[in-house]
Structure formats: structure tokens, C-alpha cells
N, C-alpha and C positions, 0 to 999 in steps of 0.2 A: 504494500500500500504506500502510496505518494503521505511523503510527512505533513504532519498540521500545519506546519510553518507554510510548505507549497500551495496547500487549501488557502489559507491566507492571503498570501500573497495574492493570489491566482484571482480570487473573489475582490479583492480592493482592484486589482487593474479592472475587473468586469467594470466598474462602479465610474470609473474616471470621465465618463462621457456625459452622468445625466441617468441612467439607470436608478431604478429606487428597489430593487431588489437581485440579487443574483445566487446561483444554486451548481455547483458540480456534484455530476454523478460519474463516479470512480469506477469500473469492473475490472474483472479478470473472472473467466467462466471457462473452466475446461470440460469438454464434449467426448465422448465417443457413439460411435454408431456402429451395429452390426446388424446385416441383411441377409438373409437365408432365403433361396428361391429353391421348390421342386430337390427339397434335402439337399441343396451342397449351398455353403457358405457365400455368397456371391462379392461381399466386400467388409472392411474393418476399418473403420476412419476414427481417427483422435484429432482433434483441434483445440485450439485457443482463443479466446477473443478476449482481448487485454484494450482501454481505453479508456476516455472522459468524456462526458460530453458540458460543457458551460450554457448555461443560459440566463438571460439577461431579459428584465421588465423594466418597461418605461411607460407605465399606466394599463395599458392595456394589450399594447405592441410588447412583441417578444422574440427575441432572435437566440436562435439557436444552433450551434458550432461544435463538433467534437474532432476526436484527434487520437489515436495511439499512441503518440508522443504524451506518456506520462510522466516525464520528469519535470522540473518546478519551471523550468524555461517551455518547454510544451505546452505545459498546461498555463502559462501566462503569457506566452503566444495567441492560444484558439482565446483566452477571456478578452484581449486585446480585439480581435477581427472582430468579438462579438461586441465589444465596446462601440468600436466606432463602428458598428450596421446601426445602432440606437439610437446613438445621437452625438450630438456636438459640443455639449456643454463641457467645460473644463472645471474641476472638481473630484468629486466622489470624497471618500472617508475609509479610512483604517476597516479591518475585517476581525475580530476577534473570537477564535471559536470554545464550547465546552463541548468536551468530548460524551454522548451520553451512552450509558448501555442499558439494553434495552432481555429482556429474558426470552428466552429462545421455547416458541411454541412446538417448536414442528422437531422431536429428538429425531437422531438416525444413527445405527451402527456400522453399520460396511460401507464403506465410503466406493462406490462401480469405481472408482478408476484404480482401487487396488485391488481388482476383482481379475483373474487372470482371463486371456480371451477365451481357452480352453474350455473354461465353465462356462462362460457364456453362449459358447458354441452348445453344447452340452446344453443346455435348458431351450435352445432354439430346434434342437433334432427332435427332444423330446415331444415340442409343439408340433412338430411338423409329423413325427410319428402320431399322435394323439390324431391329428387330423384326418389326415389319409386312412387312419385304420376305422374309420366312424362308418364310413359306407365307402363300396367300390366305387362309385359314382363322384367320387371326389378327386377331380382331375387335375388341381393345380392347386397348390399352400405356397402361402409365401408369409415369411415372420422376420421381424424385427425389432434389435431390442436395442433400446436411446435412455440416457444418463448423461445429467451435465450436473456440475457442481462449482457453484456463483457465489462468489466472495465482490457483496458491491456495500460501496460507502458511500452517504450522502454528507454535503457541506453543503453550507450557504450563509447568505448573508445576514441573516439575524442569529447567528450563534452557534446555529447546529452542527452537529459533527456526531453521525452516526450509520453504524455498520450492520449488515446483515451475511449470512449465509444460508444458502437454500440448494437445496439438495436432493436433484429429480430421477426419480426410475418410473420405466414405462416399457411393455411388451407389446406389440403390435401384432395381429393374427389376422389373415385373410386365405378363405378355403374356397371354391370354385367347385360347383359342380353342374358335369355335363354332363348332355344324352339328347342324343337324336339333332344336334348340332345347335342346342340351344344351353346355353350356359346361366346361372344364377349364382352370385356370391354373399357368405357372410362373411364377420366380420367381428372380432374383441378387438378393446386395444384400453387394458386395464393399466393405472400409473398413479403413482404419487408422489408429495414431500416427502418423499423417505431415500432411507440406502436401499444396498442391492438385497437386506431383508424381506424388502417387499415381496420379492419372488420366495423365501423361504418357509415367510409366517401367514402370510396375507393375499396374494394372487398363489394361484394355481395353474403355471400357463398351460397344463396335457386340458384341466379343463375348461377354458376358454376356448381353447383348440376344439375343444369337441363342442360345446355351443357355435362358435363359427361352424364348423362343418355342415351341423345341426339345420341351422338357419336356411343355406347354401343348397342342402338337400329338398326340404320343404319346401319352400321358394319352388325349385326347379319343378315338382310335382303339382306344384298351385294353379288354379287357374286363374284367369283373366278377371281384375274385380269390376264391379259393374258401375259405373257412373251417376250420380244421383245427388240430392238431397237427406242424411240420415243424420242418426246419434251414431256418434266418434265416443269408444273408449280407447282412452293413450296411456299405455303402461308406461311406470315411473322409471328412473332413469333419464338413459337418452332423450325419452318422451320430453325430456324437459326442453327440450332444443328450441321448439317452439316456442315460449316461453323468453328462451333467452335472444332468441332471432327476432322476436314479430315485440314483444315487449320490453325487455331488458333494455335492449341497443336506446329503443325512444324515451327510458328514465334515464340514461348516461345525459351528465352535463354537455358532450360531446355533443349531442344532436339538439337539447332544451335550451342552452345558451344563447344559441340563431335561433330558435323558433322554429327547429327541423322535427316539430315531433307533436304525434297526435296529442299527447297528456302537457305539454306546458299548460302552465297556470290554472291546473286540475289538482292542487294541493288543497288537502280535505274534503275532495270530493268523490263521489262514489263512483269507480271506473270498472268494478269486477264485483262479482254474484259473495254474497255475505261468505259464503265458504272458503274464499280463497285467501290467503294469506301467501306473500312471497315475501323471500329476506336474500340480500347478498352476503356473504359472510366470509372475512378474510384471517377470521381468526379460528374456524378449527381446524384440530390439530391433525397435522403431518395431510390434509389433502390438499389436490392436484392444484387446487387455486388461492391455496393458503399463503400469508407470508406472515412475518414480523413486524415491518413495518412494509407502506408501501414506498414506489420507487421516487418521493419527492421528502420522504424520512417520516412521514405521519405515520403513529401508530394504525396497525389496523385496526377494523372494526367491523361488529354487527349490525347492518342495517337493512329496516324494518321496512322495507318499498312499501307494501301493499299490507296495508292490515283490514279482515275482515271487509276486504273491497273497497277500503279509502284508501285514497294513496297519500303515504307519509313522510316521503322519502327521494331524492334526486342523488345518481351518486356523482360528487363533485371533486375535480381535481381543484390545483391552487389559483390558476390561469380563470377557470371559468367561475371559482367563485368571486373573483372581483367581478367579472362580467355580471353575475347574480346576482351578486352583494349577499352571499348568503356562506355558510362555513362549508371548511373541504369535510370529506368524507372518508378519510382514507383511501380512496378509490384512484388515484394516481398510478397510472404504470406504461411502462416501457418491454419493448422486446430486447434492447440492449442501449450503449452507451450512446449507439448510431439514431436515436431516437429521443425525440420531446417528449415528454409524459403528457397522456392524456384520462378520460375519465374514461375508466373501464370496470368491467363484471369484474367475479374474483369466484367463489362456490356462489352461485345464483339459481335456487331452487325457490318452489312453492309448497311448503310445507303441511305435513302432514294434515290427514285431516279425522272424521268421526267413521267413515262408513268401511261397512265392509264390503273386500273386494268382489266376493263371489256373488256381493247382491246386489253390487253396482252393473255387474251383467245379468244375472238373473233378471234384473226389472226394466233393461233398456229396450225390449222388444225385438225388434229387426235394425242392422246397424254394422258398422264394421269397428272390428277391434284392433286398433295398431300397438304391433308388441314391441316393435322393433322400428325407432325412425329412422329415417336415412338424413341427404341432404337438401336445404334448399335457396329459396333468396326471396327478401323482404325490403320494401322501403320504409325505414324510416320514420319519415316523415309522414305518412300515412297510415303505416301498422300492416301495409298489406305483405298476406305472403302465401308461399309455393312450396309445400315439402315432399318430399315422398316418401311413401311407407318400402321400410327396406323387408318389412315381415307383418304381415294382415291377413288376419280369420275375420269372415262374412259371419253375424250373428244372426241367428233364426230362432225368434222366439225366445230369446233370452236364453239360447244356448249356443255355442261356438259349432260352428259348423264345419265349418271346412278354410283352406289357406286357401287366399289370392295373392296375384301381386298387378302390380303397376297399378298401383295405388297412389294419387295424391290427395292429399288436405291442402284444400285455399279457403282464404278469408282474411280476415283483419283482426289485428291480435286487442284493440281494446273489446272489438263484438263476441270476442271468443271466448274474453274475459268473463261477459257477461253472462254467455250460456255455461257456465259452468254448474253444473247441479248436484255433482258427487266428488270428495278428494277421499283417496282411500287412507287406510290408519300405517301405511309402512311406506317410510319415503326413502329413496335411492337416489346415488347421483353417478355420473357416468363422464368420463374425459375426452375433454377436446383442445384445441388452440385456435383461439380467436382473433381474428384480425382484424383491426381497425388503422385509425393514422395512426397511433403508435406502435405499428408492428403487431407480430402475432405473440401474441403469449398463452399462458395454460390457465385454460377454465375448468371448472367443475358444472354442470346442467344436471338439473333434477327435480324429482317432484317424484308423489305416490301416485297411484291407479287414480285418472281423472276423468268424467265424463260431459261430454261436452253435449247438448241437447237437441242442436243440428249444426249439422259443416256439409260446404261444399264438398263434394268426393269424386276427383279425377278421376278415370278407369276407361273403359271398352263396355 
């Protein structure tokens, strides 16, 4: 890590222009990756990404500049470029920082990169055996398994000086099957805050291996779902995607700011059916979207978006709550040093709720049940959106009938909000990476057994 004195230093040249605030953010994040196709090993990659990036406010205007040149000339080089993009004024003031520490939520014990490639190789055959041996009809596995471990420090100009580390494992599983020259894939791809433990205590990759195959096979025997207006049950988990694509994105300060979003200036109002309760949450422990602090040094936090259908909550980085006039949220973050922070998810579910699951189908009538979501795409600014069902059973009469595919759910995620009529009592969440302006980083999506009252349903 670059010494205080360089923070220092680095943050007063930011300042010499006219700026009324400035922030370095510090990294060094070592990576490996390993890819396994059709049982043999296909590549092994170790990297580094070592850098700073400076940024600099002069009301509302913000420039932002980084550099791998981490030495104290480096880094009061890029605060200098960033000085004068801001402004002209001759001034600034001294920088003085306290160093704070903060407790560490997220423990880990095997740190992947002391993990020999050997073993790793080894838990990726096993997936891929696990796969293939599920049904003959599984023509093609491919797995991969990703770990990086981030050592980042945040400074800035009102004082702070503070350090995190975070520490990612994740297995990725994709099984294919064919017949009759028509192909269907599933799909795991289980990870967390943690070490290479995760794979010891806590995933199981033979079987997530064998749920992707699972999927993959079903799928291929499904038929064609039917098009229509019905009741949508969406199993928890991934189901929460929805959720985080057609709603979440339009509570981020990122789109409420400008006025890019169906819910601005819907604070205490009622936007979702009394059931529904969601929370972003950056504080539990050791998951996929947890941290310590976020990436502009704010502690994380738990927040409460949607309580009982009023909405409570905007998550706000430092930048848009001046534009808001309202407090940040912890919700600041970056995909690396090469990036401005912006307001982003972090674990963004909808939380539990009263009913139970077998009678939230039992009592839906005729309707389709999505187990398994795929992917899709939403505006914003509107709430509208397109997904597709990656795994869907046709309900008949309040009993599951049989699997389809080529399934989509459209609609607009505040009216979707509103038909919600059932959340079941077990909530799950499910990993991803989310991209926005500042890069893609690791979410958590989730929610328990949900039923929505009527959705549009793509199909044949």
C-alpha cells in the first residue's frame, strides 16, 4: 500500500484548482481463472490489477483520472490532471488523514491463490464427471472456476483513511443437452465472500453439476409454452432477477438523480401489493454482494427499499446525494480502480414472506411456473422489461403439469409490483455480476416463491 504521507500529499494537489472535495481509491487485486471444456482443462490464467484512481468535486462537476503509477509522484501526477480538468482557481489546503479500522464481516480461511492448480483441476473433473454421468443425452459441460483477492484503500479529503479486503470464490457449471439436432442448456454458477472453503463446507460442485444437467435434460424434452395472459409463479433465487433488473436498477441514485426512473418522488408512497417487502443488504456475512465498507469508505448497510409496499429507500452514492440533497447509503461501488463509483445493488432481495409454497400453487389455477430464470433487458426509466424462462412447468388446475420452454415474462416492474398476491416463507438468493457505469461487479438477486396475478407470457 502507497504510505499516508502519499494519500496526503496526492489529495492536497487534487485541491489546488478550486475543488471542494477529493477521494483516492488504492487497489491491488490478484485473479486466477481456470476453464475446463468437454473434460480437459482448456486454460489457467493468474493476473494482477494494481492502481489508483483520484477524483475530484467542484459542486456538482466531477473528474475522474487513475493510473498504475502508485508511487507518491504517480499518484500526485493523475490528482494534478485531475486538478486542472476542474478548475482554475489557485488555492486548495493541506490534507490530513486518520487512519480508521473498521471489523471485518465477511471471515475466510484458504486464501485460492494458495490453492495448488492440481486441486483445482480436480474439483472441475469432478463437475464435469457429475455432469455427463446425469443422463447420456448430455453432450457438452463446460466449468469454471474464478477467485480474486482485493486489498483496496480508500482516502480522501475530509480525513478518511480506510482499508478493506475481500475475498471471492465462485464455480461456474454449464451442461448441454442434445437429440434429434436440437440442443437445451442448464446452468449453476454458485460463489461467494469467502476462500477456497466455499467449495469444501458450503457448495457442492458434482451437485450443481447434476442440477445443471438436470435442467438441460428437461428443457430438451419440454415443449413449446403457449402465449397468453396468466398467473406467473417465480421460484426464489435467481427469480429475483426480475426484481433486480425491472426495479432495483430504477431505486439506484444512478437513474433517480436525472429523473430516469419510474419511482422518483414516490417516497412514502405505495408502489407494491402490502406483501412485498425488499431490502438491499451489504452487510451479510461472507455473500456474493457483501462488503465492509463500500468503494467511496462508507460503512455498509441495510436498506429497507420497499417496506410492506411503500417505498423507503433510494440507494445513494456521494456524487448523487448532493445532487439529492439527501444522505449516501453505503451503496457506492466500482469494478476497479479504472472506475468512478456509482450507486449500485449489493444482496438485493425481497424478503420473505407468510404463505406457503405448495399452496401458493395449489390455489393459482391454470398459469405457468418459472423455476429457473434466464436473461433479459429493461428500461429504466420506464420499468419495462423482457426475460426469459430458462426452466417452466404449465400449471393445470393448481397442479404442475408438465415443462415448457421458450418462455418469456414482459411487463413493467412497478405493475408487477403491484400484482403480487403471494411471497413464500423461504427466501434464497442466487449470483451474478452486474453492470452498470461503474463496471460490472458481484450481486446477490433473491426472493422466496412469488406469485404474480397476471403477466404477459411470451411463447408459440
Amino acid at each position: 500500500m502507497a504510505s499516508k504521507k502519499a494519500f496526503e500529499l496526492a489529495l492536497s494537489a487534487a485541491l489546488t484548482t478550486g475543488g471542494d472535495f477529493a477521494e483516492i481509491f488504492f487497489e491491488d487485486t490478484r485473479r486466477t481463472r481456470m476453464n475446463l471444456i468437454d473434460g480437459k482443462i482448456e486454460n489457467f490464467v493468474a493476473g494482477r490489477e494494481h492502481g489508483a484512481g483520484v477524483r475530484v468535486y467542484k459542486g456538482l462537476n466531477s473528474v475522474y483520472v487513475h493510473t498504475n503509477d502508485t508511487s507518491e509522484a504517480g499518484m500526485c501526477a493523475a490528482a494534478r490532471s485531475a486538478a486542472d480538468a476542474i478548475g482554475s482557481i489557485q488555492g486548495g489546503r493541506e490534507v490530513h488523514l486518520v487512519q480508521s479500522v473498521i471489523p471485518n464481516l465477511h471471515a475466510f480461511r484458504e486464501i485460492p491463490m494458495d490453492i495448488p492448480g492440481a486441486s483445482k483441476a480436480d474439483l472441475l473433473h469432478a463437475a464435469y464427471a457429475a455432469a455427463k454421468g446425469y443422463s447420456p443425452l448430455v453432450s457438452q459441460v463446460s466449468a469454471g472456476i474464478f477467485d480474486w483477492d482485493a486489498d483496496i484503500t480508500i482516502a480522501n479529503s475530509e480525513g478518511l483513511l480506510v482499508s478493506d479486503r475481500r475475498v471471492y470464490s465462485r464455480i461456474a457449471i454449464n451442461a448441454v443437452a442434445s437429440e434429434n439436432g436440437e440442443n437445451q442448456t442448464g446452468s449453476r454458477s454458485p460463489g461467494a465472500l469467502r476462500g477456497y472453503e466455499l467449495f469444501r463446507d458450503f457448495v457442492n460442485p458434482e451437485e450443481e453439476a447434476r442440477k445443471a444437467a438436470e435442467s438441460a435434460v428437461t428443457m430438451l424434452k419440454a415443449e413449446n409454452c403457449p402465449a397468453g395472459i396468466m398467473p406467473v409463479v417465480i421460484d426464489g433465487g435467481f427469480g429475483g432477477v426480475i426484481f433486480h433488473e425491472a426495479c432495483g436498477h430504477s431505486l439506484e441514485a444512478t437513474s433517480v438523480a436525472f429523473g430516469n426512473s419510474e419511482f422518483c418522488g414516490k417516497l412514502g408512497e405505495k408502489i407494491a401489493s402490502d406483501c412485498v417487502t425488499a431490502i438491499d443488504d451489504g452487510t451479510m456475512a461472507n455473500e456474493w454482494g457483501s462488503t465492509n465498507i463500500d468503494d467511496e469508505g462508507n460503512p455498509t448497510t441495510r436498506l429497507v427499499l420497499i417496506e410492506n409496499g411503500i417505498l423507503k429507500n433510494y440507494m445513494i452514492d456521494r456524487l448523487n446525494s448532493r445532487r439529492m440533497n439527501m444522505p449516501v447509503t453505503g451503496s457506492g461501488r466500482r469494478e476497479s480502480y479504472c472506475y468512478a463509483p456509482t450507486s449500485r445493488m449489493r444482496n438485493t432481495f425481497i424478503a420473505a414472506g407468510n404463505d406457503d409454497e405448495a399452496e401458493i400453487i395449489r390455489t393459482m389455477g391454470d398459469g405457468l411456473y418459472a423455476k429457473q430464470m434466464g436473461g433479459g433487458s429493461v428500461n429504466p426509466a420506464t420499468g419495462e422489461f423482457n426475460f426469459s424462462v430458462a426452466e417452466g412447468y404449465l400449471v393445470k388446475d393448481g397442479k404442475i403439469d408438465r415443462p415448457v420452454r421458450g418462455a418469456t415474462l414482459i411487463g413493467k416492474g412497478g405493475e408487477v409490483l403491484k400484482r403480487i398476491d403471494r411471497v413464500g416463507k423461504k427466501m434464497w438468493m442466487a449470483q451474478g455480476m452486474c453492470g452498470s457505469q461503474s463496471g460490472s461487479v458481484p450481486t446477490n438477486v433473491g426472493q422466496p416463491m412469488i406469485r404474480v396475478t397476471s403477466m404477459t407470457v411470451g411463447g408459440r
